[in-house]
C-alpha positions as CSV (number, residue, x, y, z in Angstrom):
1,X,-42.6,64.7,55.2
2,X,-40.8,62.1,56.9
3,X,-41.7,58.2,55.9
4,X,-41.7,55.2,58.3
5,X,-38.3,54.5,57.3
6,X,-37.0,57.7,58.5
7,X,-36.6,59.5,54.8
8,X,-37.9,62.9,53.8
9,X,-40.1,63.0,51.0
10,X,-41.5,66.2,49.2
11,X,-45.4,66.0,48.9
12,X,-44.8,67.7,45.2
13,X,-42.5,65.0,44.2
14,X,-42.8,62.7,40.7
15,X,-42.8,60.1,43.0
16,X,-45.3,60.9,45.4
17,X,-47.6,62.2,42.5
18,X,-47.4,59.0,40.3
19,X,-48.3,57.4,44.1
20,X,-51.3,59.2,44.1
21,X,-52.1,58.7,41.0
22,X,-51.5,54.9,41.0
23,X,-53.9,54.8,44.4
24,X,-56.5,56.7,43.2
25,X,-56.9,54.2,39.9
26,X,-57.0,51.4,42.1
27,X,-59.5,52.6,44.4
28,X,-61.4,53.5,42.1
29,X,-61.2,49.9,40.4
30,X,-61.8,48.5,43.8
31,X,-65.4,50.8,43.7
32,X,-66.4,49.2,40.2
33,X,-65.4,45.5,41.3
34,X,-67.1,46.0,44.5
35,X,-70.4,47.7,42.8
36,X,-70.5,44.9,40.2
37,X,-69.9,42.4,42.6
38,X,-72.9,43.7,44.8
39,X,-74.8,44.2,41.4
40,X,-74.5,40.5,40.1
41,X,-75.0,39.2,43.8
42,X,-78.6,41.1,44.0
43,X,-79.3,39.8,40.6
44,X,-78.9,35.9,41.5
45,X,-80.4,36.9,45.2
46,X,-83.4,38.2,43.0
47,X,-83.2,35.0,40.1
48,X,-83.4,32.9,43.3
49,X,-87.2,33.7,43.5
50,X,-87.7,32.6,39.9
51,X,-89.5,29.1,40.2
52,X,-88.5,26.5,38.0
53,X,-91.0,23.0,37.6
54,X,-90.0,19.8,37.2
55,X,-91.5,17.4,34.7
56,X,-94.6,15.8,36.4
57,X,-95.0,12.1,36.6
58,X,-98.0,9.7,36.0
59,X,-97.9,6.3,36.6
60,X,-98.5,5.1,32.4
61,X,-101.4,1.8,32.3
62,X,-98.3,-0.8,31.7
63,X,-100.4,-3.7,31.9
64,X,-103.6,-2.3,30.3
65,X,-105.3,-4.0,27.9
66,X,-106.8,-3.4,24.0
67,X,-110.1,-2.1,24.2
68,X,-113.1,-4.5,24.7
69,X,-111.2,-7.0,26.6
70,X,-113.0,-6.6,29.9
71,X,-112.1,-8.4,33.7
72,X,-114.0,-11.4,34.2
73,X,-115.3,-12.5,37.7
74,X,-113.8,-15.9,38.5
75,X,-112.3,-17.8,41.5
76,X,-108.9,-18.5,40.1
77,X,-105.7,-16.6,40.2
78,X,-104.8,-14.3,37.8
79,X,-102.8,-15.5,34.8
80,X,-99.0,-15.6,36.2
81,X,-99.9,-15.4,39.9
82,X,-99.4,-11.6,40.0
83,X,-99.8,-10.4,43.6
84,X,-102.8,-7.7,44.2
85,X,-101.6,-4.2,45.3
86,X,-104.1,-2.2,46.6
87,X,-102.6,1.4,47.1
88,X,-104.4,4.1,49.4
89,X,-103.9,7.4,48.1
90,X,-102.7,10.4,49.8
91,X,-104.6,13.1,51.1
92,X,-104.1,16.7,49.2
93,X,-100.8,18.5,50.0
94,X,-99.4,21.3,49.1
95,X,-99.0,22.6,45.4
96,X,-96.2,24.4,43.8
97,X,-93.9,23.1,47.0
98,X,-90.1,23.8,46.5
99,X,-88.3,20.8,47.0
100,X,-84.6,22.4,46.4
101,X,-82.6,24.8,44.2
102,X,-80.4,25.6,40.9
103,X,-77.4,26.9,42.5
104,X,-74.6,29.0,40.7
105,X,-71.2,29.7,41.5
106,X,-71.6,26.6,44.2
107,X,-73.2,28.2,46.6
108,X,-75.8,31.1,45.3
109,X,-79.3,30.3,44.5
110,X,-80.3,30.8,41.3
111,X,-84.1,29.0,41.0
112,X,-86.1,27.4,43.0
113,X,-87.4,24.1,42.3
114,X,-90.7,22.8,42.9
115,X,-93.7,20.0,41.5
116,X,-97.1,21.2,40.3
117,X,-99.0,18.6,41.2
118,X,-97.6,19.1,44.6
119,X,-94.9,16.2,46.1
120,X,-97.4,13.6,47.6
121,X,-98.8,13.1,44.1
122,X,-95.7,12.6,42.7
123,X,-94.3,10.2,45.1
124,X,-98.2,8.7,44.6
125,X,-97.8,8.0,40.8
126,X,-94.2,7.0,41.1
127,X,-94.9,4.1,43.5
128,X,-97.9,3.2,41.1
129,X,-95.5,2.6,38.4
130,X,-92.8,1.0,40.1
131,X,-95.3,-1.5,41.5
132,X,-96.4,-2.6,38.0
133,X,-92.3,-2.4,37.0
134,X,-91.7,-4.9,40.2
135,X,-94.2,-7.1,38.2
136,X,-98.0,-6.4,40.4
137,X,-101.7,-5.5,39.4
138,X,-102.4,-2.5,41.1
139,X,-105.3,-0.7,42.3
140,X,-106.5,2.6,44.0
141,X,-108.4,4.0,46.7
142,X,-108.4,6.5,49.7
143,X,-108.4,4.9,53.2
144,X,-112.8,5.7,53.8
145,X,-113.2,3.3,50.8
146,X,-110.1,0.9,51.1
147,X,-112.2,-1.9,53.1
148,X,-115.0,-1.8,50.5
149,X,-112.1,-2.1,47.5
150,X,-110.6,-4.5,49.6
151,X,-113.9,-6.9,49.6
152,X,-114.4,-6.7,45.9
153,X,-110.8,-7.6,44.8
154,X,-109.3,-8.8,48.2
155,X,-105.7,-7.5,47.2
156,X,-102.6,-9.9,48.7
157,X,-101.1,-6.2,49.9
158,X,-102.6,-2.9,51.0
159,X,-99.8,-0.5,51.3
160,X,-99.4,3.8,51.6
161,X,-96.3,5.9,51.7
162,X,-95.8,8.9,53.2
163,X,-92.3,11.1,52.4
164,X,-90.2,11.4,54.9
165,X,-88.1,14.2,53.1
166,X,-87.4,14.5,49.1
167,X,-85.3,17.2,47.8
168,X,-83.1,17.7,44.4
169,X,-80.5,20.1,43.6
170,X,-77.8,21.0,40.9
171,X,-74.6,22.6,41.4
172,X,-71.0,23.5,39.8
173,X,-68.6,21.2,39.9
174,X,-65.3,21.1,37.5
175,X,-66.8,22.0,34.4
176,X,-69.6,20.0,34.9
177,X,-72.7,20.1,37.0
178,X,-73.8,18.1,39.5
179,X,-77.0,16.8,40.2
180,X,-78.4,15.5,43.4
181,X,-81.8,13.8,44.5
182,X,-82.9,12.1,48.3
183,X,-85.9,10.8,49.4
184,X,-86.8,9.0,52.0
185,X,-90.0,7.1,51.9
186,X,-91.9,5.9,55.3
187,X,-94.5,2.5,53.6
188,X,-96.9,1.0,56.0
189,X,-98.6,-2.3,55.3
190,X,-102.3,-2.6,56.2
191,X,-105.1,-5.4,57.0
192,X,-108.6,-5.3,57.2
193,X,-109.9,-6.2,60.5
194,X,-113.1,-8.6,61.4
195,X,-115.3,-4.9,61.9
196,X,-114.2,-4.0,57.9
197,X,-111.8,-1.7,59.1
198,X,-107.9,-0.3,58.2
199,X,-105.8,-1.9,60.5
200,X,-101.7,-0.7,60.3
201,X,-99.6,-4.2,60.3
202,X,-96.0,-3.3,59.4
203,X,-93.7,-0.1,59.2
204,X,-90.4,0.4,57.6
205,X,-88.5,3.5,56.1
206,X,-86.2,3.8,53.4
207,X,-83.7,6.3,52.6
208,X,-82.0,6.9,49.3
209,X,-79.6,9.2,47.4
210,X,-78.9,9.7,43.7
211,X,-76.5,12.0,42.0
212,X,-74.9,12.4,38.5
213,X,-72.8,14.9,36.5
214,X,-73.5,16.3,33.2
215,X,-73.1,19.4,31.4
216,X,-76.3,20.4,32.0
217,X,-78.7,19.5,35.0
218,X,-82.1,21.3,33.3
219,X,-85.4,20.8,35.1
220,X,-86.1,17.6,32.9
221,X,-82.7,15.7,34.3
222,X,-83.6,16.7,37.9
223,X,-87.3,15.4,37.7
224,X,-85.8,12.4,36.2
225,X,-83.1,11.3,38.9
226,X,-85.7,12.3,41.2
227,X,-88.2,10.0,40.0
228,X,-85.6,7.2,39.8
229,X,-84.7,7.8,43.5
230,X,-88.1,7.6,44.6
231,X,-88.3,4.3,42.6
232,X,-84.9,2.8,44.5
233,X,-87.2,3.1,47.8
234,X,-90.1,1.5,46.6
235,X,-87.7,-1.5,44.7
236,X,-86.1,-2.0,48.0
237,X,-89.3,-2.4,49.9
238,X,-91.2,-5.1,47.3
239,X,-88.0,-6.4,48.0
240,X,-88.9,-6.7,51.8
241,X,-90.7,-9.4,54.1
242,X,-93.4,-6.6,53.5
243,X,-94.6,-7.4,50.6
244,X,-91.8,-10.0,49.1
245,X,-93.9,-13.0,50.5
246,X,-97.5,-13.6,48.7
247,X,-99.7,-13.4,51.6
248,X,-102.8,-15.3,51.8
249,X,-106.0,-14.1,50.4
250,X,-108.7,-13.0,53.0
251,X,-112.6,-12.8,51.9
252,X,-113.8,-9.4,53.7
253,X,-116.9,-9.3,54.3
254,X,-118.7,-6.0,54.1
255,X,-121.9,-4.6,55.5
256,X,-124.1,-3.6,53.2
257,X,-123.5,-0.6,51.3
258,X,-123.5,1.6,48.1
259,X,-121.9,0.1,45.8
260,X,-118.1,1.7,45.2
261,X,-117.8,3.5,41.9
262,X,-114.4,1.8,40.4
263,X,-112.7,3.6,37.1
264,X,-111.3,0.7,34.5
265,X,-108.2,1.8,32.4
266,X,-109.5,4.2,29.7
267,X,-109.0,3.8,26.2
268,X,-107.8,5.3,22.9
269,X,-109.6,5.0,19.6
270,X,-107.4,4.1,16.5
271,X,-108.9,7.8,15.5
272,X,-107.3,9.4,17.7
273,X,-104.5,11.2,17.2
274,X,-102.3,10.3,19.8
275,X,-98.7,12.0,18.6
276,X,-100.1,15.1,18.6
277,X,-101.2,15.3,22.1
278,X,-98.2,13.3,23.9
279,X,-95.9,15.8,22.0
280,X,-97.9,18.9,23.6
281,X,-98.3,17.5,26.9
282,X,-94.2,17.1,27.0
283,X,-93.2,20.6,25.6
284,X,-96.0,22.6,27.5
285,X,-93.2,22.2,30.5
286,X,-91.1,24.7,28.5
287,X,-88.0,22.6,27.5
288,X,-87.2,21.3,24.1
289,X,-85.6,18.3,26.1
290,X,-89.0,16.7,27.6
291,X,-89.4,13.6,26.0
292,X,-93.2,13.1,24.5
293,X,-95.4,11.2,27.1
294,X,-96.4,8.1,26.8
295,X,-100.2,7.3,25.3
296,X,-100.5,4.8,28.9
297,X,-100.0,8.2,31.0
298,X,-102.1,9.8,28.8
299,X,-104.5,7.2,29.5
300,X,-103.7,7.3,33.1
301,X,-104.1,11.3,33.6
302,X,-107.4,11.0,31.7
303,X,-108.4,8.0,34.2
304,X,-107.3,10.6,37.3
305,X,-109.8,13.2,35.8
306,X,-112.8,10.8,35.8
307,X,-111.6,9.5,39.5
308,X,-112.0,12.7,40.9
309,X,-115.4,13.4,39.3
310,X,-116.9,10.5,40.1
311,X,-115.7,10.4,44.0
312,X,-117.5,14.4,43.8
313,X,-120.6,13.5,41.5
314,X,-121.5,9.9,43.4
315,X,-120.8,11.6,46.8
316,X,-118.6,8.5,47.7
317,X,-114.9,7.9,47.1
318,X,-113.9,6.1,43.9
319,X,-111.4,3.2,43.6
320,X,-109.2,2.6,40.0
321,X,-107.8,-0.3,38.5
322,X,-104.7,0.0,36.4
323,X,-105.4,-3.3,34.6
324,X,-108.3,-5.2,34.0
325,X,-108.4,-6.9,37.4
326,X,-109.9,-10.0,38.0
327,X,-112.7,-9.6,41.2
328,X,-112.7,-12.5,44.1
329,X,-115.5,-11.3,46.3
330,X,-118.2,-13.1,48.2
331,X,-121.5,-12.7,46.3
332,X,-122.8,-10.4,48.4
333,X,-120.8,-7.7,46.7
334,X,-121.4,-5.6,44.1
335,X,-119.8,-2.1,42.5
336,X,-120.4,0.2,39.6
337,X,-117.6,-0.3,36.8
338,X,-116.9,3.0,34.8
339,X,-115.5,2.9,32.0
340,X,-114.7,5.7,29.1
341,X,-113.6,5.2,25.3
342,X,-111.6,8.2,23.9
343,X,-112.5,8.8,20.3
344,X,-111.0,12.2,19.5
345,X,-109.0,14.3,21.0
346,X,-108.8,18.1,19.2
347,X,-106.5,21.8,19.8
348,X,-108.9,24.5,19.2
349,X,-107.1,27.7,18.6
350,X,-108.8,30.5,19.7
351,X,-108.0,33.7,21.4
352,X,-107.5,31.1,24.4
353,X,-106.7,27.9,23.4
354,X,-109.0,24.7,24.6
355,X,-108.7,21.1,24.5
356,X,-111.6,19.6,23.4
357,X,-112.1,15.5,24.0
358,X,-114.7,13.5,22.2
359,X,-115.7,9.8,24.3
360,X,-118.5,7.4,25.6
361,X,-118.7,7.0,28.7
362,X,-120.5,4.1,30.5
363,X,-121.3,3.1,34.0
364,X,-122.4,-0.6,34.8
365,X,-123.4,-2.4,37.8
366,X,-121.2,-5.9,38.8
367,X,-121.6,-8.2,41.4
368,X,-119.5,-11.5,41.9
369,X,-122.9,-13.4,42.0
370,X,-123.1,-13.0,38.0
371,X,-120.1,-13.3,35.5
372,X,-121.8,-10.3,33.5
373,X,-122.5,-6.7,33.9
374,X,-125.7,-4.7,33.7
375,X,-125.5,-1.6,31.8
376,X,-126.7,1.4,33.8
377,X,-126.3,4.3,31.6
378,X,-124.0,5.3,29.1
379,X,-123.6,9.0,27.0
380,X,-121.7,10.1,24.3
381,X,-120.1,13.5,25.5
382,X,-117.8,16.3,24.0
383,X,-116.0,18.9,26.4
384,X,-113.7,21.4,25.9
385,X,-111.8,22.7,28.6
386,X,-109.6,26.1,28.4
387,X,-105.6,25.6,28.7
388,X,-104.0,26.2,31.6
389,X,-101.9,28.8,31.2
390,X,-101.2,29.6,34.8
391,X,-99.3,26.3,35.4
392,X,-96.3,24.5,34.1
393,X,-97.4,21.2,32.1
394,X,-100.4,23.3,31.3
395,X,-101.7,20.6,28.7
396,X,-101.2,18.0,30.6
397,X,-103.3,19.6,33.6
398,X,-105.7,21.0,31.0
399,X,-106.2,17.3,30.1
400,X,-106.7,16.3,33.6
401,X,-109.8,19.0,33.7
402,X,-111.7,17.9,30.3
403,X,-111.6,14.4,32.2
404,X,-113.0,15.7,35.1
405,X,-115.7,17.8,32.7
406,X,-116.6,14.1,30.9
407,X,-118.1,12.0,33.6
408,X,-119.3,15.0,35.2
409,X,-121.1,16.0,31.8
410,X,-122.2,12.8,31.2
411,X,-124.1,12.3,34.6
412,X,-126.2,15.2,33.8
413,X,-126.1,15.2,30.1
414,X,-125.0,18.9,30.3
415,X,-125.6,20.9,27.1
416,X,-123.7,24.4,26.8
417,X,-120.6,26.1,25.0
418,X,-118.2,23.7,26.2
419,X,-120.2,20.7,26.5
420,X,-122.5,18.5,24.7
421,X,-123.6,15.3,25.9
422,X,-126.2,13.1,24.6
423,X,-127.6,9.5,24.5
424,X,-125.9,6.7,22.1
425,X,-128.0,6.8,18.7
426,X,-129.1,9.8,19.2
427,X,-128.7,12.6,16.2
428,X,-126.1,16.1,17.8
């Protein structure tokens, strides 16, 4: 056998044998490398299906007040000349919606990251807070009901935002990982026109980007910068001609109508114990790392629950307030006040674990024509609701449902294996 260089070589040599041999090690080195390779690149392909949740946000009752002190009807500005912010909510979106990834390796997908509450709601309670932060009273309600919450409280602001985009991710960098969060946030300013209704006066969009390295970028870091970017938008547009400069306020007048159910901030009892449900609510996301919640969001998730049963049970929408809120109506106007007093809170253990929540609720009827309120109907209620198991934050959304079972308990003074409701004074 005759090489390339022109030398004859003997196929039975030493030194075409050790050749061989040499080869043949390496190819089959090559074969291992490339079927671990392919091995470890199906396994991330298939961890890239794994979902991974962020830590939910709720926009905590900053400015809420002890229990008993109650909103008075009066013609004079609130204490400090805090402007009005009357927020419309957004309609449902999408659960469980993957807003980026966990990559390894810089470029392969390890989870997917998404919010359980779905994104809108997030953005929702994140703008709620930041409004109180940038130093507003704030109050809710969906665009059918806005004019009607509009002519009770006449708000300087009605605002909504809509996302534009939001994503986070976390990647390798020099042993470090980086961490990344955009959103851009589209907030549109409304007034009420002489017919009662929504009119759009002002547009403006604003884009921002955070990003940070740590050792570790866990699903609690990422909800965090996320939260934070989100917040940068909504900074930047109290900020803006907007909202920056107190607008006059307008007396709507409404047709009449039935009156709008409105949910005042909740409260805790001194009996209840409140440690023991915030530090639940933050570890039922599955990291050691998720700070407890705060007793306000507590309050404020509780406040959500009774919302959304009221809106179903009174076959209207409902409006919140997340401060005692001072009412400058004409006195043609009058609404139902609901309000709800948390006096226990429990963990049953049982083969599946429930949440049980002890309160009185009340509903009374206001109008601006009288500084005082007529009492309706009031119950005394205890629900248990089963724990979420299915969800991340499964506390915190088992929580939300025990809310939602209260008011609608109460309305009908339900009486079964998860609920007992009965009139005040009356013996269980």
């Amino acid at each position: 056998m005759q090489n390339s260089f022109g030398l004859k070589l003997n196929k039975h040599s030493p030194g075409i044998s050790a050749m061989r041999k040499h080869f043949g090690r390496l190819a089959r080195s090559l074969n291992l490398l490339t079927r671990s390779g392919a091995a470890l690149g199906c396994a991330l392909a298939l961890s890239s299906c794994f979902k991974m949740g962020l830590v939910e946000n709720y926009a905590p009752l900053i400015s809420a007040h002890p229990s008993g002190v109650r909103a008075h009807t009066s013609k004079r500005e609130p204490s400090g000349h805090r402007s009005l912010v009357l927020v419309l909510k957004p309609s449902l979106g999408e659960a469980e919606e993957i807003i980026g990834h966990q990559y390894v390796l810089g470029f392969i997908p390890a989870t997917r990251l998404y919010v359980q509450q779905g994104v809108k709601d997030y953005v929702y309670e994140t703008v709620l807070e930041q409004l109180q932060l940038e130093g507003h009273d704030v109050l809710t309600a969906d665009e059918s009901t806005a004019a009607r919450a509009a002519s009770i409280f006449e708000p300087n602001h009605i605002i909504k935002a809509e996302i534009g985009s939001i994503s986070t991710t976390a990647y390798d960098g020099l042993l470090m990982r980086i961490a990344s969060a955009s959103a851009s946030i589209d907030y549109t300013s409304f007034s009420v026109n002489k017919r009662g209704e929504l009119e759009a006066s002002g547009d403006v969009t604003f884009e921002r980007t955070r990003r940070l390295t740590k050792r570790s970028a866990r699903a609690p870091i990422l909800s965090a910068l996320l939260e934070d970017t989100i917040a940068d938008t909504l900074s930047d547009f109290a900020k803006s001609p907007e909202i920056s400069i107190q607008s006059r306020r307008e007396h709507y007048k409404q047709a009449d109508s039935a009156p709008l159910p409105v949910v005042r901030p909740p409260s805790f009892g001194s009996e209840v114990n409140t440690d023991t449900l915030l530090s639940r609510m933050g570890s039922s996301y599955g990291f050691a790392s998720v700070p407890p919640f705060s007793a306000e969001a507590a309050l404020r998730i509780i406040q959500r629950g009774i919302e959304k049963s009221a809106a179903s049970e009174l076959e209207t929408g409902a409006a919140t307030v997340l401060q005692p809120t001072i009412a400058f109506a004409n006195n043609s106007v009058h609404w139902w006040n609901i309000d709800a007093h948390i006096v226990g809170v429990k963990f049953l253990e049982q083969a599946r674990p429930r949440l049980q929540i002890d309160a009185m609720i009340s509903v009374s009827e206001q109008s601006t024509a009288t500084s005082s309120e007529q009492l309706l109907w009031h119950a005394s209620c205890s629900v248990s609701a089963p724990r979420r198991d299915e969800v991340d934050g499964y506390w915190v959304h088992t929580l939300e449902d025990a809310s939602r079972m209260l008011f609608t308990s109460a309305m009908h003074y339900f009486q079964g294996a998860s609920t007992h409701c009965r009139p005040p004074g009356d013996n269980l």
